[in-house]
C-alpha positions as CSV (number, residue, x, y, z in Angstrom):
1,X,148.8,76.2,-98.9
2,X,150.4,72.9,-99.6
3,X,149.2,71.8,-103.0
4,X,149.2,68.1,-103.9
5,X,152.9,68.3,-105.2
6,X,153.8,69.4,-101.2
7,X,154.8,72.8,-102.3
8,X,153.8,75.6,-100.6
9,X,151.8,78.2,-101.9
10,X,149.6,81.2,-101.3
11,X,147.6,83.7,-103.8
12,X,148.6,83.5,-107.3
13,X,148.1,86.9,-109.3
14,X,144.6,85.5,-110.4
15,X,143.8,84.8,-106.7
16,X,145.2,87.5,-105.0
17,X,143.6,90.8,-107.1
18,X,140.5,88.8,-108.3
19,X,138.4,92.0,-106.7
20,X,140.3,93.7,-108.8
21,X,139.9,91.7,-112.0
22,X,136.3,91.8,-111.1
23,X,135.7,95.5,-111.2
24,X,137.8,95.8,-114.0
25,X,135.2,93.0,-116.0
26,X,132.5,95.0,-114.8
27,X,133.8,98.4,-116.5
28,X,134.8,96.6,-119.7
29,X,131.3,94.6,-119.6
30,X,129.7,98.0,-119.0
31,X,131.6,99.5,-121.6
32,X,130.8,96.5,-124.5
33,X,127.2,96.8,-123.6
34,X,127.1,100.3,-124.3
35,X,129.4,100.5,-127.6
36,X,128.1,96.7,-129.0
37,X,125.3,95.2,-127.1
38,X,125.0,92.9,-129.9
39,X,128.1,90.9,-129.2
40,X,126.6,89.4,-126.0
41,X,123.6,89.2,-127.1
42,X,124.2,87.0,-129.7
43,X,126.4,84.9,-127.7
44,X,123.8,84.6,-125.6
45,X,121.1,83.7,-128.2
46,X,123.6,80.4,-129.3
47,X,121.8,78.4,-126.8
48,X,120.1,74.9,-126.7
49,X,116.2,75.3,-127.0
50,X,113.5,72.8,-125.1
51,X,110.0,73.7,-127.0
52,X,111.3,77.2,-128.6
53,X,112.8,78.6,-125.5
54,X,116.9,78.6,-124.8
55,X,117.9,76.6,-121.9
56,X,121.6,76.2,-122.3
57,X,123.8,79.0,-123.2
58,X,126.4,77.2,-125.3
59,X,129.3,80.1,-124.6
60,X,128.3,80.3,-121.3
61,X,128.1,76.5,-120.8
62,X,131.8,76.6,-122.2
63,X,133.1,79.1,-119.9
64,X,131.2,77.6,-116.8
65,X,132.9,74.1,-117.5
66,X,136.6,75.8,-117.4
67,X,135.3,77.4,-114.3
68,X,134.5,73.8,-112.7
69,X,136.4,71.3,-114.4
70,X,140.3,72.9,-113.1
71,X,138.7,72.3,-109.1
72,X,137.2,69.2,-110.2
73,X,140.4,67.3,-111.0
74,X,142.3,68.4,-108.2
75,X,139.9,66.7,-105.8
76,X,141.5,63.0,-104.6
77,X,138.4,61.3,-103.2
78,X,140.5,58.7,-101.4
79,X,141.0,61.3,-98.9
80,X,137.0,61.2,-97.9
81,X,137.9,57.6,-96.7
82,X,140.2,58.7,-93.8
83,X,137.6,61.9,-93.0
84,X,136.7,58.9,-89.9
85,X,139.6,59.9,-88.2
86,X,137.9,63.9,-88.0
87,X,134.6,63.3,-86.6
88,X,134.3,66.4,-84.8
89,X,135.0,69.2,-87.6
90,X,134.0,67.1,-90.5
91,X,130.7,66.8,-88.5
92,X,130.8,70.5,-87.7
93,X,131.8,72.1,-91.2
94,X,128.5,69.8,-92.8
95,X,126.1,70.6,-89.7
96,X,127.4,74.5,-90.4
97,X,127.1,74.3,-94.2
98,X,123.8,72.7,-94.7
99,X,122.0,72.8,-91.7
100,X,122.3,76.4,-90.6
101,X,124.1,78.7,-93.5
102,X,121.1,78.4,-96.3
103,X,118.6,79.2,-93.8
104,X,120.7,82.2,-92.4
105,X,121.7,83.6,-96.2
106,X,117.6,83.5,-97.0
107,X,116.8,85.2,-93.8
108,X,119.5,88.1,-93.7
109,X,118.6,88.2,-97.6
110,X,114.9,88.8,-97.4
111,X,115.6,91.5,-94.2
112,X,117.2,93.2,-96.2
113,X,116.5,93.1,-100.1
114,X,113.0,92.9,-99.3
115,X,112.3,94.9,-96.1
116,X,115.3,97.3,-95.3
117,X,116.8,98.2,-98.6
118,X,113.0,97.4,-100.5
119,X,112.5,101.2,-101.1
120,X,115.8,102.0,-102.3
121,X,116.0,99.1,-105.0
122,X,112.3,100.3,-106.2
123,X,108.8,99.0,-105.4
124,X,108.2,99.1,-109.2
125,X,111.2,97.5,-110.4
126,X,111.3,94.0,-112.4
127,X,113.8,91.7,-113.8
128,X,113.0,90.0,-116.9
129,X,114.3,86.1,-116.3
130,X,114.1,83.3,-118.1
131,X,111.0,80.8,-118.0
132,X,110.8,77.7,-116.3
133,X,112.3,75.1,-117.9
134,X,110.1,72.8,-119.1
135,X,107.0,74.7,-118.6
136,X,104.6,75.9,-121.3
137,X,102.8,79.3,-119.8
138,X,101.0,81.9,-121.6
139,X,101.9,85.4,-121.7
140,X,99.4,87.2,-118.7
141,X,99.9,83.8,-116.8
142,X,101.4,84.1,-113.2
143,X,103.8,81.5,-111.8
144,X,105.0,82.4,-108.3
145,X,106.2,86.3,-107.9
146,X,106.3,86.7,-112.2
147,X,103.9,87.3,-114.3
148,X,105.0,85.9,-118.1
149,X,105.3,88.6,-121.0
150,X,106.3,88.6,-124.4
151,X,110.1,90.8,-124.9
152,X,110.9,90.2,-128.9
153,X,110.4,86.9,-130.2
154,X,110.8,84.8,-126.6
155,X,108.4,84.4,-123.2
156,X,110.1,86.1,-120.2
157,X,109.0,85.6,-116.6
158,X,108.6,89.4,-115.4
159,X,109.5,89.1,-111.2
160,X,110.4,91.7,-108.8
161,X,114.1,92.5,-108.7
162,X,114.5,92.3,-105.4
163,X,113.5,88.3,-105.1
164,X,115.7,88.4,-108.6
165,X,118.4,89.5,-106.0
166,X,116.9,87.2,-103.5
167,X,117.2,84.1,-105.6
168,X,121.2,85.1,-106.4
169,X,122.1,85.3,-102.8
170,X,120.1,82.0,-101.9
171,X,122.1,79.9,-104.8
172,X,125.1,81.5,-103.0
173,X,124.0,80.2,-99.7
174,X,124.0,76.4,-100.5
175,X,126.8,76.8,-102.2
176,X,129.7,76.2,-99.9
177,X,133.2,76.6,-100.9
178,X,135.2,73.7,-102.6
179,X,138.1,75.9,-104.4
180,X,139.6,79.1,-102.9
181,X,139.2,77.6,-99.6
182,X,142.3,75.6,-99.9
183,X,143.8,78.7,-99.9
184,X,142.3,80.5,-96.9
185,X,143.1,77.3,-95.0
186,X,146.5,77.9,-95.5
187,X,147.3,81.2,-95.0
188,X,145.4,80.5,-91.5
189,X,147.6,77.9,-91.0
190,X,144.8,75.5,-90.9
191,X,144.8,71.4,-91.5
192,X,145.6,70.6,-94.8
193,X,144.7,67.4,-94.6
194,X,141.3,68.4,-93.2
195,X,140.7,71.0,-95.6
196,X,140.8,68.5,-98.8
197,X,138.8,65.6,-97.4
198,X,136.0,68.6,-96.8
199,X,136.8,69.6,-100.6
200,X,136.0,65.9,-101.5
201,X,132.9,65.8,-99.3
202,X,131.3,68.8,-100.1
203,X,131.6,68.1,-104.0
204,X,129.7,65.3,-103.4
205,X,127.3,66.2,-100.7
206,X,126.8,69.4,-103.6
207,X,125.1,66.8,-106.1
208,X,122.8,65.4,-102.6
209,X,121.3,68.6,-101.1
210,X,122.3,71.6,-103.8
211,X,119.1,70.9,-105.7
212,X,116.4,70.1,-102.8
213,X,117.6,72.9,-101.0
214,X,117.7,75.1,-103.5
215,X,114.0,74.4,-104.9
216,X,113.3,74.4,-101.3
217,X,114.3,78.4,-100.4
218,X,113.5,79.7,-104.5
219,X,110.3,77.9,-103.5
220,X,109.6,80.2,-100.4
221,X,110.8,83.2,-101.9
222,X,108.4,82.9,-104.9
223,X,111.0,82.0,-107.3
224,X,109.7,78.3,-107.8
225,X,112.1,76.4,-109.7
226,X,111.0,72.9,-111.2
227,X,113.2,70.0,-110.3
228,X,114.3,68.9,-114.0
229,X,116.1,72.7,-113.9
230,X,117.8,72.0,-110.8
231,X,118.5,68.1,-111.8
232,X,119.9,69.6,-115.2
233,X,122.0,72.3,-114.0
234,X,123.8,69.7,-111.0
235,X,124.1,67.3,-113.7
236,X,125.7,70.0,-116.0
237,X,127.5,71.9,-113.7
238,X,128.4,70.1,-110.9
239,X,127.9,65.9,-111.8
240,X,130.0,66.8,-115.1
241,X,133.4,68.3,-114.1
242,X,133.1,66.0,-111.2
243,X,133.3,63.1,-113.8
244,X,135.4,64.7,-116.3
245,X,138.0,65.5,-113.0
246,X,137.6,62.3,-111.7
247,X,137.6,60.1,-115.1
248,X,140.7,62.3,-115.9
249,X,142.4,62.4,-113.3
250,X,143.2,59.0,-112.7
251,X,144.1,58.5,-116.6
252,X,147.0,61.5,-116.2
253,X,147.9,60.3,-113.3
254,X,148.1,56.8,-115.1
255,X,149.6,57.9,-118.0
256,X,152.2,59.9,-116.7
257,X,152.8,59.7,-113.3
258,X,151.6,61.7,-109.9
259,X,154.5,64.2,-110.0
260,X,154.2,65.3,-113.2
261,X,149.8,65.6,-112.9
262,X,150.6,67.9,-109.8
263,X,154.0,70.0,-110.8
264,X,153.1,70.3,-114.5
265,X,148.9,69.7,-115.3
266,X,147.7,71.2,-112.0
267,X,150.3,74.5,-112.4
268,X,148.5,74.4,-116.2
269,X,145.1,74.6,-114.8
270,X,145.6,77.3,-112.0
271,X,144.5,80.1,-114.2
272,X,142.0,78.5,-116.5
273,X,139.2,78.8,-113.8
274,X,139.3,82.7,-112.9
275,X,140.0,83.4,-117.0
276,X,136.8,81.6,-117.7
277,X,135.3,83.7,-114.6
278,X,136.5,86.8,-115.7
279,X,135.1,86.1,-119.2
280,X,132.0,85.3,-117.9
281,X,131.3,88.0,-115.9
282,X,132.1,90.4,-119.1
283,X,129.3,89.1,-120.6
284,X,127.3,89.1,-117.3
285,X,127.8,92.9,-117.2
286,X,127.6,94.3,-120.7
287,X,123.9,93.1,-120.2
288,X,124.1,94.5,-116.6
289,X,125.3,98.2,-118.0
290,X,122.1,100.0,-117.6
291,X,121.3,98.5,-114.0
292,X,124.3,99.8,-112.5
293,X,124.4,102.8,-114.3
294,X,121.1,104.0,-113.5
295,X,121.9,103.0,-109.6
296,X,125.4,102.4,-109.3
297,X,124.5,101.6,-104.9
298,X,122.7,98.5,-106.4
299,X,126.1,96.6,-105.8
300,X,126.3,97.9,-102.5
301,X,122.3,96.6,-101.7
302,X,123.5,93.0,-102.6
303,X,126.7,93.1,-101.0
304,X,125.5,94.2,-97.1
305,X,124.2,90.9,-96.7
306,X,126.6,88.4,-98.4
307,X,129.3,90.6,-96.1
308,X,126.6,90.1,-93.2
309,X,126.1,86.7,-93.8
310,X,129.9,85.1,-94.3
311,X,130.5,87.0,-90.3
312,X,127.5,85.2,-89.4
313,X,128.5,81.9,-90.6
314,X,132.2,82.5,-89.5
315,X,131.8,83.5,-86.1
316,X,129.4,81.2,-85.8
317,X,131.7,77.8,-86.9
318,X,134.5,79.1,-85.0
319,X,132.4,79.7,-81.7
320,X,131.3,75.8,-82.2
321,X,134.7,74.8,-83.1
322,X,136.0,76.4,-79.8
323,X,133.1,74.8,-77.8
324,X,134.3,71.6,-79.1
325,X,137.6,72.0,-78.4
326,X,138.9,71.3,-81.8
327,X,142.7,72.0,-82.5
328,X,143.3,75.4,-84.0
329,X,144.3,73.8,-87.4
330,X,141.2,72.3,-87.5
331,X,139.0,74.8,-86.2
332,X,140.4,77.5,-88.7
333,X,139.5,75.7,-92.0
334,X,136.2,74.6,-90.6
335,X,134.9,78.1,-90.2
336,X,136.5,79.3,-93.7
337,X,134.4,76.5,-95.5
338,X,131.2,77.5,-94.0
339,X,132.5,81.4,-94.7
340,X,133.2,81.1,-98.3
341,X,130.7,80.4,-101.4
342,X,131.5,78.3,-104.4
343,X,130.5,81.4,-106.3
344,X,131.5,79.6,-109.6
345,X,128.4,76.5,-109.2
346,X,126.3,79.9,-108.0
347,X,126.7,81.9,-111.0
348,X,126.3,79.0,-113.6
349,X,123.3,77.8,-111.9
350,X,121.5,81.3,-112.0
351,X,122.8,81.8,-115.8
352,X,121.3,78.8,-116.5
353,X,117.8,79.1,-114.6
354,X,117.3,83.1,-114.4
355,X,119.7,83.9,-117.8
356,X,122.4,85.6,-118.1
357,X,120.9,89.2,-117.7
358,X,119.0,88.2,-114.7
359,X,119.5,89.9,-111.2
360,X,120.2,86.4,-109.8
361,X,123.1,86.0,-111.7
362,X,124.5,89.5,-110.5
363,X,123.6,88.8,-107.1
364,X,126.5,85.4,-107.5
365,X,129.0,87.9,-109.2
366,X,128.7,90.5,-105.9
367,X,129.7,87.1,-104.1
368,X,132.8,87.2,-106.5
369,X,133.3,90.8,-105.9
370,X,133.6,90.8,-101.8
371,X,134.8,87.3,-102.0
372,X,138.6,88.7,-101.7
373,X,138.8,91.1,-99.0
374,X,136.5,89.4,-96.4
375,X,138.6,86.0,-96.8
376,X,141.2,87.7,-96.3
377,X,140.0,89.5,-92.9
378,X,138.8,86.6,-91.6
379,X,141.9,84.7,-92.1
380,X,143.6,87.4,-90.2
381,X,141.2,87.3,-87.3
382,X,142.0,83.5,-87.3
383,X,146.0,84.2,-87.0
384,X,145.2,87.0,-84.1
385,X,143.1,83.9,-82.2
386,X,145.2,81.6,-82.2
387,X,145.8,81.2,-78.6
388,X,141.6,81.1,-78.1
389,X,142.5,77.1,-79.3
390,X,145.7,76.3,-77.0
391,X,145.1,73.9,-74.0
């Protein structure tokens, strides 16, 4: 892609063997949950409590800041201000995003979590995920799909793991891409231009419809969610990197110039966001260990319809973009927005409702896992249809 500085890039090493990087987190989590589960545990247990229960995962929270904050800061806002000029696949990219994708991800989630593949994930089997925040339920009571028990010292809501896996994939849904898609725009030789101002806009239409939407589909899937969790994980997760980016962004910039922010601090940042990912999902998985173990095609249940879903939303976008007669550049990017997740606002969102363990928060790292390889064959379908777009 073109980065801010006008140089021309593609996949760093981070970027381009992140499946890679991700498998290889999921054996060494695997492997520290078997040889000293106590290391994530306790990790874990450093948290922020509301009324005796943890909320906040303080490592976690760490790690999911230097996931956000790096694609925070290299958003320039003043490019939403010429998005005017773009009607047509601005208009298209939000209509796809919003109006059609987290309706699509539930549906093709629930065929097949909890119709299709229902049997071979287990009629009996249960997640243990946090409780509501903010809530004060006794063990026996039901809320939703769970049922709350007592595991140790803390109150657990006990749910079905499918809709644990359902809740995962629905977070992924209204979570469109705001990061990696500045690369996938450019290897398809897409609008660079077009591709940040829908960076900008879908940052901020994130901290609009990421929290109504999302209480909205956990609602129907009988994972209610209270608002203050939703309001204090966009605040968190989304509302404070945007600041911290924004805030200092313009004092770098400021202080010591625009070339050196984006040929020195931006080349800085590149890797902080997949280290903190990687870290992350280490801790994600040496919880994880036993699930996979004991059914190591659970990945493979998740990942049918995230991989389902992104051709949906894909084909989809690019069939409007056609029908619109957009340019190619335009139509290219347009379709990988809507493709891609923002797996990084998916995972610490389910961390921070579900916990760490949960199968919600797996269900965001599969997104990671896949993310890869499908953006890259849909950027090569783009390149061989070309020519669909030329007058």
């Amino acid at each position: 892609m073109a980065d801010e500085g006008g140089k021309q890039k593609g996949l760093s090493i981070f970027e381009k063997y992140l499946t890679v990087w991700v498998i290889l987190c999921i054996l060494g989590g695997i492997f520290l949950g078997k040889v000293a589960p106590q290391v994530a545990t306790r990790l874990d247990a450093m948290a922020i409590c509301v009324r005796g229960a943890p909320v906040i995962s303080i490592p976690i929270a760490v790690c999911l800041f230097f996931m956000m904050y790096p694609i925070m800061v290299k958003i320039d806002f003043a490019e939403v201000v010429r998005a005017g000029k773009s009607i047509k696949p601005v208009g298209l990219t939000l209509f796809v995003n919003w109006a059609v994708k987290p309706f699509t991800m539930y549906a093709i989630a629930l065929f097949f979590l909890g119709t299709l593949f229902y049997g071979l994930i287990g009629p009996q089997a249960v997640d243990h995920v946090k409780m509501p925040f903010g809530l004060d339920l006794a063990v026996g009571d039901t809320y939703g799909a769970g049922k709350v028990i007592q595991v140790g010292a803390a109150k657990m809501l006990e749910v079905p793991l499918w809709r644990s896996y359902l809740a995962g994939c629905i977070l992924l849904g209204i979570a469109p891409c705001t990061a990696m898609v500045l690369v996938w725009g450019y290897l398809a030789r897409g609008n660079d231009g077009h591709t940040l101002v829908m960076v900008a806009i879908n940052s901020l239409t994130m901290l609009v419809l990421y929290g109504p939407l999302g209480g909205f589909l956990l609602g129907i899937g009988r994972l209610p969610v209270p608002w203050q969790a939703l309001l204090l994980s966009i605040a968190i997760y989304v509302a404070l990197p945007l600041v911290a980016g924004y805030l200092s962004r313009r004092w770098i910039i400021a202080a010591k110039g625009e070339v050196w922010f984006k040929d020195k601090f931006l080349h800085f940042l590149t890797p902080v966001t997949i280290i903190a990912l990687l870290v992350t999902l280490v801790l994600l998985f040496s919880f994880k260990g036993e699930v996979i173990l004991s059914n190591p095609l659970t990945i493979l249940w998740i990942a049918v319809p995230l991989f389902i879903q992104t051709n949906v939303i894909f084909w989809l976008a690019y069939g409007l973009a056609r029908l619109l007669k957009l340019n190619y550049s335009d139509a290219a990017p347009s379709a990988m927005i809507g493709a891609s997740n923002h797996f990084e606002v998916a995972i610490a969102t389910s961390t921070m409702l579900f916990g760490l363990s949960s199968g919600a928060a797996l269900a965001t790292v599969v997104g990671v896992l896949i993310e890869v390889p499908v953006m890259l064959m849909l950027v090569k379908i783009c390149l061989r249809t070309q020519r669909w777009f030329e007058p």
